[in-house]
N, C-alpha and C positions, 0 to 999 in steps of 0.2 A: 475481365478482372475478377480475381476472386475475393468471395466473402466469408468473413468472420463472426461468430458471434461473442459478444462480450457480455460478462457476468457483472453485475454492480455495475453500469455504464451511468446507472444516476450519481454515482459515488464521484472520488477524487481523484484514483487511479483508471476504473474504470472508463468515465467520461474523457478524461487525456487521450484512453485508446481508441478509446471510439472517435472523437476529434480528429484525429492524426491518420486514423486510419480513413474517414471519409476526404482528407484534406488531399489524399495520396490518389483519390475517386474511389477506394473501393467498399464494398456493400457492408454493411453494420446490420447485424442482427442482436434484438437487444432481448433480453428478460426483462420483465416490469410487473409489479405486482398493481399497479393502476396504470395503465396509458393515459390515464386525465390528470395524473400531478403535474405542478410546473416542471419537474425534472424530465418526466418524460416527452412533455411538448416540447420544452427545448432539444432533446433530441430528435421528435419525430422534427423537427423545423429544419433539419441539417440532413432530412431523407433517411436517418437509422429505421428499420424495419421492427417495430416494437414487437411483443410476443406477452400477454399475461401468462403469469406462471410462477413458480418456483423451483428451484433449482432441488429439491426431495423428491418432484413430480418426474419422473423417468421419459415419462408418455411425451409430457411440457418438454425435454430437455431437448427428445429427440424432433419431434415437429418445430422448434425454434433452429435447432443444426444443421436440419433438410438444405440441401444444396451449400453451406459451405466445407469450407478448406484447414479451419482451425478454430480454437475457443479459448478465449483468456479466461482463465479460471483464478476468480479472487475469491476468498473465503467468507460470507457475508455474514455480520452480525445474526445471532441466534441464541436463544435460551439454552437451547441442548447442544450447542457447538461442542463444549468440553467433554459434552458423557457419548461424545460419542457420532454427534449430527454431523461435524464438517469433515470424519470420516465417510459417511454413510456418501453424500450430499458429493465430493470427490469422485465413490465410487458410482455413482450414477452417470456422473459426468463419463467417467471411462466408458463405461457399457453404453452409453448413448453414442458417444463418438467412435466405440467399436462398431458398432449398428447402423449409423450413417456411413455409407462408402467413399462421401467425398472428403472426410476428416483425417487429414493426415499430421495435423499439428498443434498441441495443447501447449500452450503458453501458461505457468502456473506461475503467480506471485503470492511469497508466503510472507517471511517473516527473518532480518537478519538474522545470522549465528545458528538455526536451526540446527543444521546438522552437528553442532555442540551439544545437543540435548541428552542424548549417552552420558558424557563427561558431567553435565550440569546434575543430570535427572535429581538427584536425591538431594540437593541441594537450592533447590529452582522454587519450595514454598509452594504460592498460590498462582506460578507462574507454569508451576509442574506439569497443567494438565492444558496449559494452553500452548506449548509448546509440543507435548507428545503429540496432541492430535496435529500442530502440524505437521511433526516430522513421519508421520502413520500417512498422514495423506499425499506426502511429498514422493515418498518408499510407493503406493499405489500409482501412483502418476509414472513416475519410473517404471512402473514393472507394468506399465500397459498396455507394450506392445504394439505401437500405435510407432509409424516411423518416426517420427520427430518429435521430440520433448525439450521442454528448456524452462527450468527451474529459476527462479528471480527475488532475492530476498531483498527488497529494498530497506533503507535504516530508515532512520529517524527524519518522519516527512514533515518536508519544511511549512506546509499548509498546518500544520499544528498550532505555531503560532500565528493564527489568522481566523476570523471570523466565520461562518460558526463554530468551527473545531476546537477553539483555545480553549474553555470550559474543562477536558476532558485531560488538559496538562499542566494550563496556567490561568487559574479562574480570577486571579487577582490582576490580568491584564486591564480593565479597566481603572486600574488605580495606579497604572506605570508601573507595574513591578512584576516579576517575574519568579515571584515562590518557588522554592526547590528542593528535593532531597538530596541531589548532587552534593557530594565535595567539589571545593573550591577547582582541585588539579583533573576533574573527570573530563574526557572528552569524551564527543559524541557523533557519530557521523550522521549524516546527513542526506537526503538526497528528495528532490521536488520530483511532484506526479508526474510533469510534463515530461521527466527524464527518466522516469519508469518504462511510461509511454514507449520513448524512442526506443528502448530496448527491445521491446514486447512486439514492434511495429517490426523490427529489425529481425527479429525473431520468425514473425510470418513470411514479409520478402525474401529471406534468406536465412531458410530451415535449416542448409546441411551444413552452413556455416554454426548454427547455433546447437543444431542436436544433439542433447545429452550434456549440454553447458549448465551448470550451476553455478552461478552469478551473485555475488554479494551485493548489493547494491547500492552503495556509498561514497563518499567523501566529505571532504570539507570538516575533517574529527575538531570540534569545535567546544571550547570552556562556555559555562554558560552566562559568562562576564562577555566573551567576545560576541555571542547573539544577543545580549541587549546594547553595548556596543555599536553591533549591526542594524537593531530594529531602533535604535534612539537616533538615528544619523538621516535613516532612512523617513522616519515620521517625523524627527523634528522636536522632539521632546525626550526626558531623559526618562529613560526607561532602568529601575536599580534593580540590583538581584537579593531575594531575600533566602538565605539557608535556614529551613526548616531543624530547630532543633529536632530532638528523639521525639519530646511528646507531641511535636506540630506534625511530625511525622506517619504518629500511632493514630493521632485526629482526621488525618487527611486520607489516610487508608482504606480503602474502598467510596471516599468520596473524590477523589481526582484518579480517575481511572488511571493513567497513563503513568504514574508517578512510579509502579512497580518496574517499570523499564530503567528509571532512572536508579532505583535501588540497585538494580541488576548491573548496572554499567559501574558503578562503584566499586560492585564486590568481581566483577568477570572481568573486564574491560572488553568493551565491544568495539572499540576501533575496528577503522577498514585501510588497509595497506594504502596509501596513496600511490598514486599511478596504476593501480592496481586493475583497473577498467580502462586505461590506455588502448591495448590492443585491440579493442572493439570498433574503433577510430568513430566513438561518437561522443559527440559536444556536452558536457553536461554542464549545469544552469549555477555558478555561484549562488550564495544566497543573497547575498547583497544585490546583486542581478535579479536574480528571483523579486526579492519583495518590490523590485522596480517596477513591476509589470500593471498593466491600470486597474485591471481587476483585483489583484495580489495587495494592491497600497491600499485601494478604496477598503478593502476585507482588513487588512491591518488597523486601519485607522477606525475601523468602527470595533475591534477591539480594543483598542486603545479609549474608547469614546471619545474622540476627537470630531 
């Protein structure tokens, strides 16, 4: 059976792959900057083959790839991400998987809409340089030569609204309510780590069906009346939506990280074609489904402080 390694495997995406992929039996090789954190126990506890390192260290990338077949490559929080790091940190991945001869397949998840960054560029703000670099790194991935590629932009993950992660979208979820800069009419798609995973999983099993596929990764274009809605139905409590005027707006800006996405979906519209991942004949997770899940409620409800 062969084996993979995956990048950010303590993460949300990450960890789904590595899950899925051990659950299928095959080998997990992980980067960790501590093998002694709880994240990393819980993976060594499911048999992933940990590795300290960083993904800038070439030496690190290439002795963690030794003997596998592919690498999920997610782009990891980083101070110098934008000037330039998660080009750099990309291109290392290539040259290491060039270098390793048993690596015939890079799994990249970026970022919905990328490839609008052209169209967007001069118009995109403080989202400018967080989209070039990934469309720089997406363009290197591509051009690596490497037989099998498959590009994966997942939207709007539904782990956002869920503990720890709400903070960084909706800091006011313990109080039921759901702060926003959306308009009322924006939708937003959608799409859970689990169903990243499948993709990425699907991707290693079945290279030539995916190589050279660049993949939106969404559904469910959702108002953000219908996900509290969904998460008020789901927990049991009413969950309201509060529209941020201009100045709650200009306040909240660079203190709710995530909230520039929301700006962006106002003025671009980032909908994902419905049906549009059909042909791939894989299952994806409603949300309402989603927050069903025992880990997913427990994680909701302690946002909520329930």
């Amino acid at each position: 059976m062969p084996s993979f390694l995956i990048n950010l495997a303590t993460g949300a995406q990450g960890g789904a792959v590595a899950r899925l992929l051990r659950q299928h039996g095959h080998g997990v090789n992980a980067m960790v900057r501590d093998r002694n954190s709880p994240a990393a126990l819980a993976l060594a506890d499911i048999e992933v083959k940990l590795y300290e390192g960083r993904f800038d260290d070439e030496a690190a990338v290439i002795s963690a790839l030794e003997g596998c077949s592919g690498v999920f490559w997610n782009l990891p929080p980083d101070p110098k991400a934008l000037q330039g790091g998660w080009l750099n940190m990309t291109n290392n991945i290539v040259r290491a998987a060039r270098t390793v001869q048993s690596v015939n397949t890079i799994v990249f998840a970026t970022s919905f809409h990328v490839g609008r960054y052209p169209e967007w560029a001069e118009r995109l703000g403080i989202l400018e340089a967080y989209y070039r670099s990934k469309f720089e790194s997406e363009k290197a991935v591509l051009e690596s030569g490497l037989p099998h590629v498959t590009i994966l932009r997942p939207a709007w993950l539904t782990n956002n609204y869920l503990a720890p992660f709400f903070p960084r979208c909706y800091p006011d979820m313990p109080s039921h309510t759901l702060a926003t800069a959306y308009k009322p009419q924006t939708r937003m798609p959608h799409i859970a780590p689990e169903d990243v995973a499948k993709f990425a999983v699907a991707a290693f099993l079945h290279p030539a069906k995916f190589s050279g596929k660049v993949i939106e990764l969404g559904h469910e274009n959702m108002t953000i009346e219908e996900v509290a809605r969904t998460i008020s139905k789901t927990a049991g409590v009413d969950v309201k939506v509060h529209y941020r005027t201009e100045e709650e707006i200009k306040d909240a800006t660079g203190k709710v990280l995530l909230q520039m996405f929301e700006l962006l979906a106002n003025e671009e519209g980032l909908e994902i074609e419905d049906g549009s991942l059909d042909q791939y004949g894989i299952e994806l997770t409603p949300f309402s489904k989603y927050l069903e899940g025992k880990e997913e409620k427990q994680a909701l409800r302690k946002a909520l402080k329930l």
